[in-house]
C-alpha positions as CSV (number, residue, x, y, z in Angstrom):
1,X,-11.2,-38.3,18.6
2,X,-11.8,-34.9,20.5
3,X,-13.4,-32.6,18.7
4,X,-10.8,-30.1,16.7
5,X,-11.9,-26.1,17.8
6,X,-9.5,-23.8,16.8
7,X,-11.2,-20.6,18.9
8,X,-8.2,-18.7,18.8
9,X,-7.9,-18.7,15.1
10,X,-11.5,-18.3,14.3
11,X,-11.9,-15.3,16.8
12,X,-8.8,-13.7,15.1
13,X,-10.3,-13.9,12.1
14,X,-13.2,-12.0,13.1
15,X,-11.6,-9.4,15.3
16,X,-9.5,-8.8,11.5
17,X,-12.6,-8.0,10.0
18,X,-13.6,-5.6,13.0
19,X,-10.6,-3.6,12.5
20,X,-10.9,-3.8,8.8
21,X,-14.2,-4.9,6.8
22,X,-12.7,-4.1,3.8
23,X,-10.6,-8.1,3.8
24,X,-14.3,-9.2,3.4
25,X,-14.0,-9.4,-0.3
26,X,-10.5,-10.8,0.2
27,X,-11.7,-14.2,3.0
28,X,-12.7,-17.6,1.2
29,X,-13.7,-18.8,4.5
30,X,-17.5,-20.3,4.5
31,X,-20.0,-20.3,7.4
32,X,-19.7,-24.2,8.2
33,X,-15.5,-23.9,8.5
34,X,-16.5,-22.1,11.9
35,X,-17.3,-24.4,15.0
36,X,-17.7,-22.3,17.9
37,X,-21.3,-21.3,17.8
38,X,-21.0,-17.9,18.8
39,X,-18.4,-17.8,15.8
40,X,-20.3,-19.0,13.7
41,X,-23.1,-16.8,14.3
42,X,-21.4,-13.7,14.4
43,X,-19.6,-14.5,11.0
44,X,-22.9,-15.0,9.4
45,X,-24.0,-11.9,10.7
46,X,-20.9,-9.8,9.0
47,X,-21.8,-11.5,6.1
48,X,-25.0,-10.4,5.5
49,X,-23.7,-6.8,6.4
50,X,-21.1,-7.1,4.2
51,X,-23.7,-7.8,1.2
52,X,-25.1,-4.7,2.0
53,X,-22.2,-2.9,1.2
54,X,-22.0,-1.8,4.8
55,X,-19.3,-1.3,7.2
56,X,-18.4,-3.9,9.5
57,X,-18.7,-2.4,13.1
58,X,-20.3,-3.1,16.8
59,X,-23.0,-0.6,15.6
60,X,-23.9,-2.2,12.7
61,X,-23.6,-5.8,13.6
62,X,-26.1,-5.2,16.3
63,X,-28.8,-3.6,14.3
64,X,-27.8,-6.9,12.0
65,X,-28.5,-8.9,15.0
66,X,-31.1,-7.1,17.3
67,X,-30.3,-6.2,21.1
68,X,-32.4,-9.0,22.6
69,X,-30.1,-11.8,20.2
70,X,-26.5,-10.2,21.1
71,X,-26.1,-13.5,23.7
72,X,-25.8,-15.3,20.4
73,X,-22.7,-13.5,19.5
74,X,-21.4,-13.5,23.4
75,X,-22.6,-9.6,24.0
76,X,-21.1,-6.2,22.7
77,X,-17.6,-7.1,25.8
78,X,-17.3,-10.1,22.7
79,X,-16.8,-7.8,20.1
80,X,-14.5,-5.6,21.8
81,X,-12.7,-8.6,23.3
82,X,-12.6,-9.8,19.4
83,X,-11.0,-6.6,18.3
84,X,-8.3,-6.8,21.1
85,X,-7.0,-10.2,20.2
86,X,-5.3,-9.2,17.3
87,X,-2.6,-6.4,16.7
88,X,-3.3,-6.1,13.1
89,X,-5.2,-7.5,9.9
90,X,-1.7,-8.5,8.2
91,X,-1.6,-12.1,9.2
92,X,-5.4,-12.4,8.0
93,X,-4.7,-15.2,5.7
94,X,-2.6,-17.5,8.2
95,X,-6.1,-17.2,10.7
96,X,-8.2,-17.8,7.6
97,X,-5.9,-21.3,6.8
98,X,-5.7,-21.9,10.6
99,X,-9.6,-22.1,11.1
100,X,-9.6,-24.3,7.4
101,X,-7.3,-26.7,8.6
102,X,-9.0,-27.4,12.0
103,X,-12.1,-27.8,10.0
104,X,-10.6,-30.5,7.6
105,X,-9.5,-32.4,10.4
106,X,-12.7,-32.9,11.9
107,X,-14.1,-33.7,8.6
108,X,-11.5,-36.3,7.6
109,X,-12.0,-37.8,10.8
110,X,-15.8,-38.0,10.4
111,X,-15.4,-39.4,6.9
112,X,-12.9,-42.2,7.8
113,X,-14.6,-43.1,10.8
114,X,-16.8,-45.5,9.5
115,X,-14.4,-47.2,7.3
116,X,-12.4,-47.8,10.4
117,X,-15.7,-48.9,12.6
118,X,-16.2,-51.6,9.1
119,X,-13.7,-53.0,7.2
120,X,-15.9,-54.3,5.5
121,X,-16.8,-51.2,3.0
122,X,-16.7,-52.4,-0.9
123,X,-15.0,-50.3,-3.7
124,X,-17.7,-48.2,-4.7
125,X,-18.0,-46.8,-0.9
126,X,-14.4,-46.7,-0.6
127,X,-14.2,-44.7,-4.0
128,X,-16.7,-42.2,-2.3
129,X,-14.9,-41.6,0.5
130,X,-11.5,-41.0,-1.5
131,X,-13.6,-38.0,-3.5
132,X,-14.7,-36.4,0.0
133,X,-11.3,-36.3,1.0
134,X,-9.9,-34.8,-2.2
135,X,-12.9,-32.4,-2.4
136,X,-11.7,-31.1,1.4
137,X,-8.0,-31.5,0.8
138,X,-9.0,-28.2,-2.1
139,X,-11.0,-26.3,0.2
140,X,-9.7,-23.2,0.8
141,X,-6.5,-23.6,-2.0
142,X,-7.7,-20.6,-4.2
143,X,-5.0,-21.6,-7.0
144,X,-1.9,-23.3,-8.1
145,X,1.6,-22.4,-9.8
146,X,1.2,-23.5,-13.3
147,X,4.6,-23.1,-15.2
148,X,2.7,-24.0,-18.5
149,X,0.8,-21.2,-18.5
150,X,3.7,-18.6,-17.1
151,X,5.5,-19.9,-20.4
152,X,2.7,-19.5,-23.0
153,X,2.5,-15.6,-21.9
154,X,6.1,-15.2,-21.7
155,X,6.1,-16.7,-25.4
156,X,3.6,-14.5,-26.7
157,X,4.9,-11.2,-24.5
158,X,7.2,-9.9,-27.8
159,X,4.5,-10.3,-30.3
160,X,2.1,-8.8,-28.2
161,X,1.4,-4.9,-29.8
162,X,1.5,-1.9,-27.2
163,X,1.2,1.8,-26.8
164,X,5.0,3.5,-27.4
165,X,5.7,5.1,-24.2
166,X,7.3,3.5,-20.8
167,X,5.8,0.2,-19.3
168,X,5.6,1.6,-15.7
169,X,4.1,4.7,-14.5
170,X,5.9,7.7,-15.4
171,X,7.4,10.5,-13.6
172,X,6.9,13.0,-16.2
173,X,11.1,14.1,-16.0
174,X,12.5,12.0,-19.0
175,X,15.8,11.1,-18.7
176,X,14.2,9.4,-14.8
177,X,12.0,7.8,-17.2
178,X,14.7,6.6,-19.6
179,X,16.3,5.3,-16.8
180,X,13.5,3.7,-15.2
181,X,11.4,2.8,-17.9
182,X,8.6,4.7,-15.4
183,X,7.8,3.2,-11.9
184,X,7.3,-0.5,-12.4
185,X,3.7,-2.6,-10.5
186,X,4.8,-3.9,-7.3
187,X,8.6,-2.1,-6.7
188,X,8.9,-0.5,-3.7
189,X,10.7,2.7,-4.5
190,X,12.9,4.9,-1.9
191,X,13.7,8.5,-2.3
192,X,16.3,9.6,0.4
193,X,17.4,13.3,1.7
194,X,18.3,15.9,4.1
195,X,15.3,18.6,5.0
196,X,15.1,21.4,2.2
197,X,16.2,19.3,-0.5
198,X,12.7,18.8,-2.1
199,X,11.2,15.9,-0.9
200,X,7.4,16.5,-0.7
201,X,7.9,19.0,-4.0
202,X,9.5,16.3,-5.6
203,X,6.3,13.8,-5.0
204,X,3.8,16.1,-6.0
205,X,5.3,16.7,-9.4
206,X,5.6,13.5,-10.0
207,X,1.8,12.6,-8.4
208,X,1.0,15.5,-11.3
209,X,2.9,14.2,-13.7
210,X,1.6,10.5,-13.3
211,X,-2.6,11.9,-12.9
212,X,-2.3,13.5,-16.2
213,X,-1.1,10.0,-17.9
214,X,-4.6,9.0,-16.2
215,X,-2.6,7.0,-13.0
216,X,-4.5,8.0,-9.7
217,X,-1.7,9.3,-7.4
218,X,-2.4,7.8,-3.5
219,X,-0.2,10.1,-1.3
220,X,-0.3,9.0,2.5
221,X,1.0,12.7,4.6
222,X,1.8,11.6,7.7
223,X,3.4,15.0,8.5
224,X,1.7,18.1,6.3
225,X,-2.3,18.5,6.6
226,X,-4.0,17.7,2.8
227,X,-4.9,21.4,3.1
228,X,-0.9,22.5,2.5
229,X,-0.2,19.9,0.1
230,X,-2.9,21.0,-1.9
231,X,-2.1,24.8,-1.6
232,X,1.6,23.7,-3.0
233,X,0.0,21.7,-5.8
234,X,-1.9,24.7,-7.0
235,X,1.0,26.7,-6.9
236,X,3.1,24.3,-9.1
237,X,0.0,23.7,-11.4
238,X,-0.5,27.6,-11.5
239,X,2.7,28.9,-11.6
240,X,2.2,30.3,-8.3
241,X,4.7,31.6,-5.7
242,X,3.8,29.7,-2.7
243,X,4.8,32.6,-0.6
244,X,1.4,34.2,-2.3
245,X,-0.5,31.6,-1.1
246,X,-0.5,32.4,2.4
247,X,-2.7,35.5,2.4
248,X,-3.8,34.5,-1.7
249,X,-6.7,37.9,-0.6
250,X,-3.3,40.3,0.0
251,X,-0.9,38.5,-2.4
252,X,-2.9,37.3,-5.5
253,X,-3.0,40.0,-8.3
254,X,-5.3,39.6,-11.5
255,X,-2.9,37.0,-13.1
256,X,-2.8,34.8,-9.7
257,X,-6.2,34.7,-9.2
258,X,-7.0,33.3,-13.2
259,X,-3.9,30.8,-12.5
260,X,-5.5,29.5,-9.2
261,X,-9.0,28.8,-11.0
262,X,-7.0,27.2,-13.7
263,X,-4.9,25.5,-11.0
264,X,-8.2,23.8,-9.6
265,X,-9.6,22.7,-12.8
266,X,-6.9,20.7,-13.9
267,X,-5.9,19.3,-10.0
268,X,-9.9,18.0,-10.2
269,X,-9.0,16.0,-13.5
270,X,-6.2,14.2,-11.5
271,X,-8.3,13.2,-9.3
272,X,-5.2,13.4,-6.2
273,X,-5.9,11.2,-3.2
274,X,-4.4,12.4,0.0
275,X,-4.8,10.4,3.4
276,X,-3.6,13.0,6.3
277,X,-3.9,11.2,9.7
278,X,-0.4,11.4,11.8
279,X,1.0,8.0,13.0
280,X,-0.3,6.0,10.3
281,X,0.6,2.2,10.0
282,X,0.9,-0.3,6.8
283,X,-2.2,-1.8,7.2
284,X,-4.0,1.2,7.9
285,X,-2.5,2.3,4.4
286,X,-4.0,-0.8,2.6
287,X,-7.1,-0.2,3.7
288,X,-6.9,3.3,1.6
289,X,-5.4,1.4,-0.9
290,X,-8.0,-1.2,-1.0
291,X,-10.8,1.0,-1.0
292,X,-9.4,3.5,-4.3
293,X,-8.2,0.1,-6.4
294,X,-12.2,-0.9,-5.9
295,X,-13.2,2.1,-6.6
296,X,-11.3,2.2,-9.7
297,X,-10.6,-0.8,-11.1
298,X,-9.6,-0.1,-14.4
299,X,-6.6,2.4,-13.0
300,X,-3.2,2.4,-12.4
301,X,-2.5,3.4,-8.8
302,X,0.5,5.4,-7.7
303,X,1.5,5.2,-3.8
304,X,3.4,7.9,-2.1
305,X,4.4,8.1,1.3
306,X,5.9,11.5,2.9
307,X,7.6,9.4,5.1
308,X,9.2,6.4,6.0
309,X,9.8,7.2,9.7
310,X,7.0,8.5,10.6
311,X,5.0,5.2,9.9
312,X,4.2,3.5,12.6
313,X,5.1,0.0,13.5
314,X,2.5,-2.6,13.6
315,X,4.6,-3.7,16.8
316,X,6.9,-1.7,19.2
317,X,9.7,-4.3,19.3
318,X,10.3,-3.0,22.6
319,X,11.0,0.5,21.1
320,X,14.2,-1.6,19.2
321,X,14.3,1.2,16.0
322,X,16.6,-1.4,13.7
323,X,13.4,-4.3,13.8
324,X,11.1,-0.9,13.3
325,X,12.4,0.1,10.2
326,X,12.9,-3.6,9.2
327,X,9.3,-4.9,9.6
328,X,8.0,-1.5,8.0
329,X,10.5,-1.7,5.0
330,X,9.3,-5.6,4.4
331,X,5.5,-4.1,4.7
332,X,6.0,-1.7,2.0
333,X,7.0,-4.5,-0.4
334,X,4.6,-6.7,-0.1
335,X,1.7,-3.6,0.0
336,X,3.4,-2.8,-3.7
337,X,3.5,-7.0,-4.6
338,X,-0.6,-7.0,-2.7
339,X,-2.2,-4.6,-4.9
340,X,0.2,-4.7,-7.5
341,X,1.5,-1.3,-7.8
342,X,4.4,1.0,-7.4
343,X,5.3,2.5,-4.2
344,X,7.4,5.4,-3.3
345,X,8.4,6.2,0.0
346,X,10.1,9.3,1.1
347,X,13.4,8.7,3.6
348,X,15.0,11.4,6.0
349,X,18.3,10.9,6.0
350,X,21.3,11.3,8.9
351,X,22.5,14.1,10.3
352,X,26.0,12.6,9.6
353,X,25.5,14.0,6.1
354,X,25.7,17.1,7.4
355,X,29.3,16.5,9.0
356,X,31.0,16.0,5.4
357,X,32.6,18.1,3.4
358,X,30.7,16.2,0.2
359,X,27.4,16.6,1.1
360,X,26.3,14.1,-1.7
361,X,24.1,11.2,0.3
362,X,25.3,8.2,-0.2
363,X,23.2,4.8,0.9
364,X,24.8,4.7,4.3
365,X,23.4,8.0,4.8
366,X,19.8,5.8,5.0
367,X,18.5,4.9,8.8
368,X,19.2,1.7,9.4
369,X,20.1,1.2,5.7
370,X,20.8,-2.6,5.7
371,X,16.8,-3.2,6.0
372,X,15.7,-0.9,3.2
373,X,18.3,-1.5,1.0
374,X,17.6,-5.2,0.6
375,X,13.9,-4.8,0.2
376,X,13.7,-1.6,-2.0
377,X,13.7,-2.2,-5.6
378,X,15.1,1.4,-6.2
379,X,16.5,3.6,-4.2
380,X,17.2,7.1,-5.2
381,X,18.8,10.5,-3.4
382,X,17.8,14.4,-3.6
383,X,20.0,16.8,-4.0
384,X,20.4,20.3,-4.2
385,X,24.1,22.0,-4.6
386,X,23.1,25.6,-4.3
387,X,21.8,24.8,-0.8
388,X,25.0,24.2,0.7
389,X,27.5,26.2,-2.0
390,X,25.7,29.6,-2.4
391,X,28.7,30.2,-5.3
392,X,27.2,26.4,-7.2
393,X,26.8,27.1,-10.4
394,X,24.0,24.3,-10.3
395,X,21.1,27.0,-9.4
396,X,18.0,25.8,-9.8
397,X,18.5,22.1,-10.2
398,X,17.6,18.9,-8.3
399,X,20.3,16.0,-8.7
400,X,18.1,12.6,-8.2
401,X,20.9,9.9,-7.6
402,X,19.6,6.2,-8.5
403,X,22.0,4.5,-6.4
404,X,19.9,1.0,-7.0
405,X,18.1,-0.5,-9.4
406,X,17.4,-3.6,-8.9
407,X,16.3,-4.8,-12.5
408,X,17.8,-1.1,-14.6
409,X,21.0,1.1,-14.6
410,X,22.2,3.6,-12.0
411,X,23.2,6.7,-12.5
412,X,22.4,10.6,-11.8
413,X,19.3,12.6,-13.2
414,X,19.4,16.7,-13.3
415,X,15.6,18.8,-13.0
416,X,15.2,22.1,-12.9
417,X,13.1,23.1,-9.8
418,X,11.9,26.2,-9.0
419,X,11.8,26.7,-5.5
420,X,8.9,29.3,-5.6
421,X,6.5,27.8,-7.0
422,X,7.9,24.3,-6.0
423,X,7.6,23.3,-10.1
424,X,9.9,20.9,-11.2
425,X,11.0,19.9,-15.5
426,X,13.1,18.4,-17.5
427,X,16.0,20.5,-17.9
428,X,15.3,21.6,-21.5
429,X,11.5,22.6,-20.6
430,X,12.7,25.1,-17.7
431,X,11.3,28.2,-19.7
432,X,7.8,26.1,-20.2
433,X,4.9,27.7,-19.1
C-alpha cells in the first residue's frame, strides 16, 4: 500500500493555528498523527510555544526553532505559505479529523499487514491486533451521545433548587424579561431598526443592566470607536446629557463632574469589553470571545454586535449579498451554540420602511430576511413613534417588538428612553435616579 499523506490537511491545520493560536487548547491532534516531516516538526514547535502561554507567530516560532534550524520547518516562505492556504480557522475541526483519518489508515494497514503476509497468527495474536484497531478506531472521538445520561439530568432538573430570578441573562427592562425569561446560552438574538431609533443606546443599557447581575457584556463596534461608546455609557450611568460630553471642560457644572467620577466607578465594576476594529469577521469575533471565556471562566458572557452588515464575510461569494448575509447569520449561531452563550446582533433595516405610512418594522423589513429569520432564535424590532409623529403621544418611549421567539411568546414591550442621556427603564422607574 502507498503510503497515506494527507499534506493538504495537515498544512491547513497549521496555517489555522497561525492565524489563530488561541484553537491550541481546542486541537486533540498528537505529534505522531502528522507524517510530513516538516509538519511534524513545526507542530512540535507550536507546541512547546503554546506551553509557554505564548502566541503562535513566525516571530516566535523562530526563536522556538533558531535561524540556522528553519529548513526543518521549510523556511519563514513556509509559514507564510501556511497562513495562505486557508481562508479562515472555522473549518479547523474537519482539517483536525482529515489528518486523523489519514493517520489511521496507515496504521490499520501496518497492523493487518502481517496477519495478511501469515495466516497462520493464533488467537491470542489475533486478539492483539483486534485491540490496536479499536484503540485507533477512538483516536481523536473526544465523546459520545449518551441518552442515559441526557435523561438522568432532565429527571432531576425540577427538583434541582435555584436562585428566584430569570434563567438567562437579563436585560434589566422587566416585562422583556417576563417575556424572555432573560437571554437564554447559545440563542442568537436579532434586534432590527431604522437609524435614530436607539440601536447602540439600546445595547449599552442592556450591557449595563446584564454587568451589574455580574454577566461580562462582549460588545464587538464595528462602526463607533470604544472611545464614544464609552462617553455614552458614562452619560447613561451618570445621568449625563451626552450633548455635555463633547467639551465635558465647557459643559460639565459641579453636579456633572461628581456624576462622571461616579459614572467611572461603577462602569469599572462591569468590567465592559469593547472590540473596535472596522470590517471584523466571525472568527475574528471568537477569538475575542475565546480569549474573555478563559479569562473568566466562572462568568456568564453576553455578546453584542453593533452590526450585522457591517461583519465581514469569511468569503466574498463573488460579492452575491443574499449567501453574505446567509453564511454570516449561520456563523452567529453556532458562535452562540460554540461558547455557549447568548448573542445579540444589531440589524439595519430597509429603506422601504421609510415609504409606508405605518412605519412599524415588520420582519420583511430585515435584509435578506429569509436567512436570519430561520437561524435567529429571537428577533425583535425598535421603535420610536415620536420620531416620525411629532404630535405621538408616546414621547419618550421605545416599543421593542418580539416578532419571534422561537421557544417563548411574542408580543410588544414599552421603555422609557431618554434621549439625552441615552438611559433607558422600565416604564414605572422613569422618574429613578
Amino acid at each position: 500500500m502507498d503510503r497515506v499523506i494527507n499534506y493538504e490537511a495537515e498544512c491547513a491545520i497549521l496555517g489555522c493555528i497561525l492565524i489563530d493560536s488561541t484553537i491550541m487548547s481546542e486541537i486533540t491532534l498528537k505529534t505522531e498523527h502528522f507524517q510530513h516531516y516538516q509538519n511534524k516538526e513545526l507542530f512540535i514547535a507550536m507546541k512547546e510555544i503554546a506551553d509557554k502561554d505564548q502566541p503562535i507567530n513566525a516571530i516566535t516560532i523562530i526563536e522556538q526553532i533558531g535561524r540556522h534550524n528553519l529548513n526543518r520547518i521549510g523556511g519563514t516562505a513556509h509559514l507564510s505559505l501556511l497562513k495562505e492556504s486557508v481562508p479562515s480557522v472555522h473549518g479547523f475541526k474537519n482539517y483536525e479529523s482529515s489528518v486523523i483519518e489519514a493517520w489511521k489508515k496507515i496504521n490499520i494497514h501496518n497492523i493487518l499487514k502481517p496477519v495478511v503476509d501469515n495466516p497462520e497468527f493464533n488467537t491470542t495474536e489475533i486478539q492483539k491486533v483486534i485491540k490496536q484497531l479499536n484503540d485507533i478506531d477512538k483516536t481523536g472521538t473526544k465523546e459520545k451521545f449518551d441518552l442515559n445520561q441526557h435523561l438522568v439530568q432532565m429527571y432531576e432538573l425540577p427538583l434541582i433548587k435555584v436562585e428566584k430570578g430569570y434563567s438567562g441573562i437579563p436585560s434589566g427592562f422587566m416585562d422583556l424579561d417576563d417575556m424572555t425569561d432573560g437571554f437564554q446560552d447559545e440563542d442568537s438574538i436579532i434586534f432590527g431598526a431604522r437609524p435614530s431609533m436607539g440601536k447602540t443606546a439600546f445595547i449599552l443599557n442592556i450591557a449595563a443592566n446584564a454587568g451589574f447581575k455580574g454577566a461580562i457584556p462582549v460588545i464587538f463596534s464595528l462602526e463607533m470607536s470604544a472611545e464614544s461608546l464609552i462617553k455614552r455609557m458614562l452619560c447613561l450611568l451618570g445621568g449625563i446629557q451626552g450633548i455635555k460630553a463633547r467639551k465635558p471642560y465647557h459643559y460639565f457644572d459641579d453636579n456633572d463632574r461628581q456624576n462622571w467620577v461616579t459614572a467611572i466607578g461603577i462602569l469599572e465594576r462591569i468590567k465592559l469589553q469593547i472590540f473596535d476594529k472596522t470590517g471584523q469577521t466571525i472568527n475574528e469575533m471568537r477569538a475575542h470571545v475565546r480569549d474573555v471565556k478563559r479569562e473568566n471562566p466562572d462568568k456568564k458572557i453576553l455578546v453584542m454586535i453593533d452590526y450585522l452588515t457591517l461583519i465581514k464575510a469569511e468569503e466574498s461569494h463573488n460579492g452575491n449579498a443574499h449567501l453574505q448575509v446567509s453564511e454570516i447569520s449561520s456563523n452567529l449561531k453556532g458562535m452562540a451554540k460554540e461558547f455557549k452563550c447568548p448573542v445579540i446582533t444589531l440589524a439595519q433595516l430597509s429603506r422601504g420602511v421609510e415609504q409606508r405610512a405605518n412605519k412599524r418594522p415588520v420582519m420583511s423589513d430585515l435584509r435578506e430576511s429569509g436567512s436570519i429569520e430561520q437561524d435567529a432564535d429571537i428577533i425583535g424590532f425598535l421603535y420610536r413613534d415620536e420620531y416620525y409623529d411629532a404630535e405621538s403621544d408616546k414621547k419618550n418611549i421605545l416599543e421593542v417588538d418580539i416578532a419571534k421567539q422561537r421557544n417563548g411568546p411574542t408580543g410588544k414591550v414599552d421603555i422609557y428612553y431618554n434621549k439625552e442621556t441615552q438611559r433607558m427603564r422600565d416604564l414605572h422607574q422613569k422618574n429613578a435616579n
